[in-house]
KEFI-164915 format. One record per atom (N, C-alpha, C): x, y, z; residue in one letter; atom name. Coordinates in steps of 0.05 Angstrom, whole numbers. Each point is the difference from the previous one (the first is absolute). Layout:
N
NODE  u  v  w  aa  at
NODE  X  Y  Z  A  CA $
...
***
This chain:
164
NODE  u  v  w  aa  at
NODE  17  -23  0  X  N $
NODE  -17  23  0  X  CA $
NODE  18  25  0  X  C $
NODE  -10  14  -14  X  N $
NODE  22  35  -8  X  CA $
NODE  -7  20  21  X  C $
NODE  8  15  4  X  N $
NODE  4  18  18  X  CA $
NODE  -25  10  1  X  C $
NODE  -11  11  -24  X  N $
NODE  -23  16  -1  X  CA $
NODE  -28  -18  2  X  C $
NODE  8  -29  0  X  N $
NODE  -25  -19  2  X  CA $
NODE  -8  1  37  X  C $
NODE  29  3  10  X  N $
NODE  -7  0  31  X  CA $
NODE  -13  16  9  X  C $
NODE  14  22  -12  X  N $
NODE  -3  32  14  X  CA $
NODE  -40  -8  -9  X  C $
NODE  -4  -3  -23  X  N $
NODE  -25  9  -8  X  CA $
NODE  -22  -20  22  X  C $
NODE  8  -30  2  X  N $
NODE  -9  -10  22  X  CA $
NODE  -6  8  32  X  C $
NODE  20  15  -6  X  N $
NODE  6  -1  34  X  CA $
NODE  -8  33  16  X  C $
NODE  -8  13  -32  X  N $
NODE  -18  24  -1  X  CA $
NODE  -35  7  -16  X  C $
NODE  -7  14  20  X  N $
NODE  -27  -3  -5  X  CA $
NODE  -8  34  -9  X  C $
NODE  -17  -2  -20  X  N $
NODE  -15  34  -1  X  CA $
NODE  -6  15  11  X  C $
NODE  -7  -17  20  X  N $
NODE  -19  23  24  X  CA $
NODE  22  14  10  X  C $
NODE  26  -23  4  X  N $
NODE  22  9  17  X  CA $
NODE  14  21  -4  X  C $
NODE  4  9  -21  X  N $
NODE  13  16  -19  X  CA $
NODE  -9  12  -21  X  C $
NODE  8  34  -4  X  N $
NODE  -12  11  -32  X  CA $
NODE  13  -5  -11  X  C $
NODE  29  -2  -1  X  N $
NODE  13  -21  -21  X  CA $
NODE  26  -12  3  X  C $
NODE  7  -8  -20  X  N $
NODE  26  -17  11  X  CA $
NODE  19  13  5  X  C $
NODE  6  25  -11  X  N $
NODE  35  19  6  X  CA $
NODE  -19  4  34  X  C $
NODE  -13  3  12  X  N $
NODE  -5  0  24  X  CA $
NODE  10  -19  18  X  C $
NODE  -4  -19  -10  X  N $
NODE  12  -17  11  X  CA $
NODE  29  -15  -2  X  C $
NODE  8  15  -19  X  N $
NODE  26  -3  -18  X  CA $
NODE  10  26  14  X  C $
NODE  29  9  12  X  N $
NODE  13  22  2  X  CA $
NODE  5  7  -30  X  C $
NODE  -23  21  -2  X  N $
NODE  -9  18  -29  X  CA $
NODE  27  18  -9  X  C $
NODE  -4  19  30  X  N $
NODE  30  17  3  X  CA $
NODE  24  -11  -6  X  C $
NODE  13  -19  8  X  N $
NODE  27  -12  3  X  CA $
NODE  -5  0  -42  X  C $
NODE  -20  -20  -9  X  N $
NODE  13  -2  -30  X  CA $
NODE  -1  27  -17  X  C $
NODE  -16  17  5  X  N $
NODE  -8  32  -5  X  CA $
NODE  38  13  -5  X  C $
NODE  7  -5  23  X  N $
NODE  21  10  9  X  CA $
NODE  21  -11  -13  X  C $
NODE  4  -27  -8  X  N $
NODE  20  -4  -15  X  CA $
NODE  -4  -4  -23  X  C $
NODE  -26  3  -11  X  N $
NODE  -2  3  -29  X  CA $
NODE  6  36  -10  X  C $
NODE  -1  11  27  X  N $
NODE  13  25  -13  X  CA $
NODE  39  3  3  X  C $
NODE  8  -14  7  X  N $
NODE  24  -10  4  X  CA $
NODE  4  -3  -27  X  C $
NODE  -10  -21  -7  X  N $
NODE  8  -15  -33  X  CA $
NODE  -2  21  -15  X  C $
NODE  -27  17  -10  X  N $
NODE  -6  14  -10  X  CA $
NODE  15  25  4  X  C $
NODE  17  13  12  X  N $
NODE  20  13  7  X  CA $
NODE  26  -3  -5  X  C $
NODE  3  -32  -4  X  N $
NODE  27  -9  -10  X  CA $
NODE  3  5  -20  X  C $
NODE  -28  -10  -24  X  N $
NODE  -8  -3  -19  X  CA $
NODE  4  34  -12  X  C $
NODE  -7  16  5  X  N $
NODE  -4  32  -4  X  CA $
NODE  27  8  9  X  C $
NODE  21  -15  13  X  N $
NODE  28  17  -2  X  CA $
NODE  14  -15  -18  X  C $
NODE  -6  -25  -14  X  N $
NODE  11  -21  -17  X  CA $
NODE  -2  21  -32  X  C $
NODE  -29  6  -4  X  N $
NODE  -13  17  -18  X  CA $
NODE  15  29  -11  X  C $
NODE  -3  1  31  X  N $
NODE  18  35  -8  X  CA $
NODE  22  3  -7  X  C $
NODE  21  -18  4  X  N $
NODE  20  -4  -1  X  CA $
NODE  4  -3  -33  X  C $
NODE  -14  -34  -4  X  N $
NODE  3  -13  -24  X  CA $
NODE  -17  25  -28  X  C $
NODE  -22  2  12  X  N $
NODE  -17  1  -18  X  CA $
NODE  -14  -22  -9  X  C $
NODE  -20  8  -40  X  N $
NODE  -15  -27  -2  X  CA $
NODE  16  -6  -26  X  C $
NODE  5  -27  -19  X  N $
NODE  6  -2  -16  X  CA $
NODE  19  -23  -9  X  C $
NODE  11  -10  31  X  N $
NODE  6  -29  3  X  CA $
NODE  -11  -15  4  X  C $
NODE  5  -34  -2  X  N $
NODE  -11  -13  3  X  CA $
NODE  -11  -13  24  X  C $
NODE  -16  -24  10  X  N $
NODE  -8  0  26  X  CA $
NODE  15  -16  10  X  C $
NODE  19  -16  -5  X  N $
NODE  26  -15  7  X  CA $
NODE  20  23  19  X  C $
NODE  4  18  -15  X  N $
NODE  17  24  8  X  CA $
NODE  -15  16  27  X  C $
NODE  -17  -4  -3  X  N $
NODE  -30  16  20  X  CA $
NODE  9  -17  32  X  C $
NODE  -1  -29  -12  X  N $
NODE  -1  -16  23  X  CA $
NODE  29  -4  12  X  C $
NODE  9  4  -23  X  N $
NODE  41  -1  15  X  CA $
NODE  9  20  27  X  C $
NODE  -10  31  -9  X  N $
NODE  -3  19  -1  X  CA $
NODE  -19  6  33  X  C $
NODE  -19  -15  -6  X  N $
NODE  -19  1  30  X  CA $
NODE  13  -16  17  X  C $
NODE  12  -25  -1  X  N $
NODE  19  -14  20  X  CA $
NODE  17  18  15  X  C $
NODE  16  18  -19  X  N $
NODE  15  20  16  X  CA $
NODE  -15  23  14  X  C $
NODE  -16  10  -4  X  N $
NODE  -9  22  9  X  CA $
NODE  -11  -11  31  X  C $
NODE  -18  -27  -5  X  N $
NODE  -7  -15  22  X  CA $
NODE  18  -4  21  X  C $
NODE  22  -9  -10  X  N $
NODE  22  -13  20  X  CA $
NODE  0  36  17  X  C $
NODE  2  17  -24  X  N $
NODE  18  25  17  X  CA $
NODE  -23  10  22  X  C $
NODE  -28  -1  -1  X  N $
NODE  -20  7  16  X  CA $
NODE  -12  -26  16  X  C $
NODE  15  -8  -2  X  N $
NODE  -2  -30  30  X  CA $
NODE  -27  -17  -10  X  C $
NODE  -7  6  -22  X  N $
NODE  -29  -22  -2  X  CA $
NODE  10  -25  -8  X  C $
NODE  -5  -19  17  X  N $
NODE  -2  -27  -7  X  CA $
NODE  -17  -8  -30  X  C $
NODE  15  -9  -11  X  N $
NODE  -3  -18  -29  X  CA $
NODE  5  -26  -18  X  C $
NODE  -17  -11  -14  X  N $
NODE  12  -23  -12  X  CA $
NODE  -12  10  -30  X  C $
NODE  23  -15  -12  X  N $
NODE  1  16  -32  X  CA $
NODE  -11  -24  -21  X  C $
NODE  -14  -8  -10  X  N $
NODE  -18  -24  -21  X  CA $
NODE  -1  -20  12  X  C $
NODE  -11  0  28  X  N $
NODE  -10  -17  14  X  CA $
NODE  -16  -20  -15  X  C $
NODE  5  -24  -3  X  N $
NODE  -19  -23  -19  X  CA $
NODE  -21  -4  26  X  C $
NODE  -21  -6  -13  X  N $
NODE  -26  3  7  X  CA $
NODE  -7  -26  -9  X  C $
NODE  -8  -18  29  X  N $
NODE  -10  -32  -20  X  CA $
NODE  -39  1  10  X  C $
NODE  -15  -16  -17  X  N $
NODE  -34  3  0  X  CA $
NODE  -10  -25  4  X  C $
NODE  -22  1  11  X  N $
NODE  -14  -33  11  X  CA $
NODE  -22  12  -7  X  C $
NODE  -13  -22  -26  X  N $
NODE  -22  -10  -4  X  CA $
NODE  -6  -28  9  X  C $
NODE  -17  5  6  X  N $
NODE  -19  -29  14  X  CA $
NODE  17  -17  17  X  C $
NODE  17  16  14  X  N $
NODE  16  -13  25  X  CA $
NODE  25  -14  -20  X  C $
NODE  4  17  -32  X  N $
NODE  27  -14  -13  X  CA $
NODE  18  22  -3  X  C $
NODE  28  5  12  X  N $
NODE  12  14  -13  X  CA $
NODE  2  3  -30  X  C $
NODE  6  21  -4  X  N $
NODE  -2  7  -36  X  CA $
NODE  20  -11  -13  X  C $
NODE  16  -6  -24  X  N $
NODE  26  11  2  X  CA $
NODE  5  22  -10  X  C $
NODE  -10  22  -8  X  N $
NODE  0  23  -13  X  CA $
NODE  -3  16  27  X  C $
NODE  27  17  -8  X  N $
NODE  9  21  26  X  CA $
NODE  4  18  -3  X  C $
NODE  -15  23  -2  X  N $
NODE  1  30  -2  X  CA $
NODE  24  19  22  X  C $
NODE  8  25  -12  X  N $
NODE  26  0  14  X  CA $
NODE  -10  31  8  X  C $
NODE  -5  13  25  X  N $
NODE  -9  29  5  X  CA $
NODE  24  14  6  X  C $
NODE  -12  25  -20  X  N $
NODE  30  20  5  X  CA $
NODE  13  5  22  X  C $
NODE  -17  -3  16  X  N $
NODE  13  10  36  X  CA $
NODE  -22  -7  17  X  C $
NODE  11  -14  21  X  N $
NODE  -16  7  28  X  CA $
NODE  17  10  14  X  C $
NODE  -15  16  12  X  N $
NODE  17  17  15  X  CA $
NODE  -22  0  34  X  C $
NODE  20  -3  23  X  N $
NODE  -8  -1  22  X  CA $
NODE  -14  -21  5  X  C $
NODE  10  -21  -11  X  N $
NODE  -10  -30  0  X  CA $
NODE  -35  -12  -13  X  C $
NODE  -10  31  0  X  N $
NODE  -22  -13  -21  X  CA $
NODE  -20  15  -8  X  C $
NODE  15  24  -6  X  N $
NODE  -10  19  -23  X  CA $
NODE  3  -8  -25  X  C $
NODE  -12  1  -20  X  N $
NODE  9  -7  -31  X  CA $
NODE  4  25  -13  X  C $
NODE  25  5  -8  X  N $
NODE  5  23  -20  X  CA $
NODE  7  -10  -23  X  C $
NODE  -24  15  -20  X  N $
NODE  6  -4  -32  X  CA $
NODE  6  17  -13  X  C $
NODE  24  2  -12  X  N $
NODE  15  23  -22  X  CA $
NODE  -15  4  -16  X  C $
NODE  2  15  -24  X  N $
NODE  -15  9  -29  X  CA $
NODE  22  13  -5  X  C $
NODE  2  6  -28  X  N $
NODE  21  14  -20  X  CA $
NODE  -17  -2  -27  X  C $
NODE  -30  23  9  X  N $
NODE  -14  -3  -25  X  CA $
NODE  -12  18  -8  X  C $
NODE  -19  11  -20  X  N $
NODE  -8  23  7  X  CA $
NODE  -22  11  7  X  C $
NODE  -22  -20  2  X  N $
NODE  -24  1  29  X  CA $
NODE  -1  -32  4  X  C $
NODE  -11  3  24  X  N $
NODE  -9  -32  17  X  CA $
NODE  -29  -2  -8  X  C $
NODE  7  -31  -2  X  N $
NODE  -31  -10  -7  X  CA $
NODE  -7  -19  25  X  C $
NODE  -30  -3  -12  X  N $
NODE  -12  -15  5  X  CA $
NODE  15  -28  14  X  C $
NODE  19  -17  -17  X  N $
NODE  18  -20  -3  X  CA $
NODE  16  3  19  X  C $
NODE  13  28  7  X  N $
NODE  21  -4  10  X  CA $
NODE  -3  5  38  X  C $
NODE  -32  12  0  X  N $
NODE  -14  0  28  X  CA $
NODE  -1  -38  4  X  C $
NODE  -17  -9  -21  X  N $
NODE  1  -28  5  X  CA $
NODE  17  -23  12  X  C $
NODE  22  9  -11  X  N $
NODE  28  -11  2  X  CA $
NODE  8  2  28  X  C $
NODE  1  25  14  X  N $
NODE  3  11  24  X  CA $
NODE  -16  -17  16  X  C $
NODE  -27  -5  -5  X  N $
NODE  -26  -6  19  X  CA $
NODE  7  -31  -3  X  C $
NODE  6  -14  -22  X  N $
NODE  -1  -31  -2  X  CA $
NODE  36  -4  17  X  C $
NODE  13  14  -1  X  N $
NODE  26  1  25  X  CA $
NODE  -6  5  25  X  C $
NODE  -17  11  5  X  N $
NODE  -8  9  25  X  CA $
NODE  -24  -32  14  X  C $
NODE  -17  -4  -13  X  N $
NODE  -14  -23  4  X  CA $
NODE  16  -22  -1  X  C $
NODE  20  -10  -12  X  N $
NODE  16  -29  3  X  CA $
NODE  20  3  18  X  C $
NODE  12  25  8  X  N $
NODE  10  4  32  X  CA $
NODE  -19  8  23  X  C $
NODE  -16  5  3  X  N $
NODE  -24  6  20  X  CA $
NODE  17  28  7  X  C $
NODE  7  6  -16  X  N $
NODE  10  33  5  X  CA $
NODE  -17  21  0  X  C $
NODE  -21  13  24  X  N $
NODE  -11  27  -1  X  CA $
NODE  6  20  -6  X  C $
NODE  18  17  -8  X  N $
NODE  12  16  -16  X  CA $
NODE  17  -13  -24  X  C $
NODE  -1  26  -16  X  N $
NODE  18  4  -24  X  CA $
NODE  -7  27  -15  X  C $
NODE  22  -2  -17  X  N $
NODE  12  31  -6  X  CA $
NODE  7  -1  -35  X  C $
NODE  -12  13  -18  X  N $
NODE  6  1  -28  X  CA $
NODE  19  29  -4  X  C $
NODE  23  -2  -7  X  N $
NODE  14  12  -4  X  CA $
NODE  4  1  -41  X  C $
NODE  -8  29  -9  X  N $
NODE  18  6  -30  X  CA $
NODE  11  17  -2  X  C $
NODE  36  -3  -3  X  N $
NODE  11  23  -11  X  CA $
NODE  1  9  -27  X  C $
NODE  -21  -6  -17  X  N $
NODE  0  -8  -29  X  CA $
NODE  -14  36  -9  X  C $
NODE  -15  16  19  X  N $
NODE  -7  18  -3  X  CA $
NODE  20  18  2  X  C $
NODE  0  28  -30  X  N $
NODE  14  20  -5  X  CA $
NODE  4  22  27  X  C $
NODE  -33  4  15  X  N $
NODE  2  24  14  X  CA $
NODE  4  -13  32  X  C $
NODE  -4  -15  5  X  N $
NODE  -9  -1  28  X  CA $
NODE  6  -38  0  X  C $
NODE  10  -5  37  X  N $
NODE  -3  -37  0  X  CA $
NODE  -28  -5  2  X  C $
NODE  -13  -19  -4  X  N $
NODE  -20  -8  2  X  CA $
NODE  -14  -19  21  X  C $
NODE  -4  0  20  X  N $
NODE  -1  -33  23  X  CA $
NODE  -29  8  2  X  C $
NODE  -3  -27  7  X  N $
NODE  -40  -12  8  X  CA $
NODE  8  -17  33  X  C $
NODE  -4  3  13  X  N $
NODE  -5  -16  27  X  CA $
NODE  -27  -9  10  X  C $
NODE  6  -29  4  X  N $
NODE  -25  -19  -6  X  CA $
NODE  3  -17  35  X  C $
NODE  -31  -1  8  X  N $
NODE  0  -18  29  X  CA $
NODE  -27  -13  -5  X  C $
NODE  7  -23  2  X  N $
NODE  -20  -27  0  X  CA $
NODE  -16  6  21  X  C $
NODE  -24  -2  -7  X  N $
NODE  -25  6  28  X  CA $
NODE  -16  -33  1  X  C $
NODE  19  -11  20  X  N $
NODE  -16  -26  1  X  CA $
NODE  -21  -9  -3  X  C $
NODE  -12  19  24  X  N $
NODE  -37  4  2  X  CA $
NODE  -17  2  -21  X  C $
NODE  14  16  -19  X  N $
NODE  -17  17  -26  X  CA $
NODE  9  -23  -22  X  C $
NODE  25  -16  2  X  N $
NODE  12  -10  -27  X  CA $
NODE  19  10  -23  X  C $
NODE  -3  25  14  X  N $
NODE  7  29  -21  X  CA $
NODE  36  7  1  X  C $
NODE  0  7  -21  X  N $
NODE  30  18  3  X  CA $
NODE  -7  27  7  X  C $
NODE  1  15  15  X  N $
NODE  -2  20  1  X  CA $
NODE  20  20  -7  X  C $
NODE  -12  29  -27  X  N $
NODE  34  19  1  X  CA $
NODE  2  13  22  X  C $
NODE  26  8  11  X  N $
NODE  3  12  21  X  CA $
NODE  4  33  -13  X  C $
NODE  -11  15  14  X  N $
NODE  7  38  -6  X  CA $
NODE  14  2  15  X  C $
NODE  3  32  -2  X  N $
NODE  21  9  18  X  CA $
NODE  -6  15  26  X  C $
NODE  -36  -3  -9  X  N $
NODE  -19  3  26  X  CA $
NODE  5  -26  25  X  C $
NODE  4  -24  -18  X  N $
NODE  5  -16  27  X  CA $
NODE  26  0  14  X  C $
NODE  12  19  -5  X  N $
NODE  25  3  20  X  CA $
NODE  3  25  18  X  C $
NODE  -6  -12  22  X  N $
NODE  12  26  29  X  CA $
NODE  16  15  -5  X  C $
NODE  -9  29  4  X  N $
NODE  23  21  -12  X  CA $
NODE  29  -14  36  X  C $
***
């Protein structure tokens, strides 16, 4: 049973309006602005126009130098019907043991590439994750995403949900 099968057992509706409630909401709030900060001094520096190989080389260092814990194409293994897969998807970064950060080097995010993020986030029982593109001319681009157990939902995160 997965993390989120317990939690969802072992929590009830009544008990809770939702799951970052019962989840320390704040603590991932807080280091997804971490990433996203790393990500925006990685940016300013580089600029957009490289590739996402270079993006991810590039974020290892910046990480190391701002103390965030990271792992760099973490393989990712999947269980259907109680079978491991053998097909292993590899996420650009977790960072802080189980955030999912996904690079871009494109020139808008789709649909696909939210997906991608969300189906990484579901086969690690990872409640956060973070879509990162430096692929844009004017500005970095990040989406920050938290699984609402209760609801089923990814929820985007604003910049309303963070404590000044």
């Amino acid at each position: 049973m997965g993390f989120r099968e317990e939690v969802n057992k072992n929590l009830q509706k009544s008990d809770k309006n939702s799951f970052m409630e019962f989840r320390d909401k704040d603590s991932y709030l807080q280091k997804m602005y971490h990433i996203i900060g790393a990500c925006m001094d990685l940016y300013n520096e580089l600029g957009f126009g490289f590739s996402e190989p270079i993006y991810q080389e590039c974020l290892s260092v910046v990480c190391d130098e701002k103390g965030i814990p990271w792992e760099r194409e973490k393989t990712l293994s999947m269980q259907f019907h109680g079978h491991e897969l053998e097909k292993r998807y590899k996420a650009d970064f977790v960072c802080y043991g189980d955030i999912i950060v996904e690079l871009k080097a494109v020139s808008e995010l789709t649909k696909e590439h939210r997906a991608q993020l969300f189906n990484y986030m579901r086969i690690t029982d990872s409640f956060a994750g973070v879509l990162v593109n430096f692929g844009n001319p004017d500005h970095l681009v990040s989406e920050r995403y938290i699984y609402d157990i209760l609801d089923g939902e990814y929820k985007y995160v604003t910049k309303d949900d963070y404590k000044p």
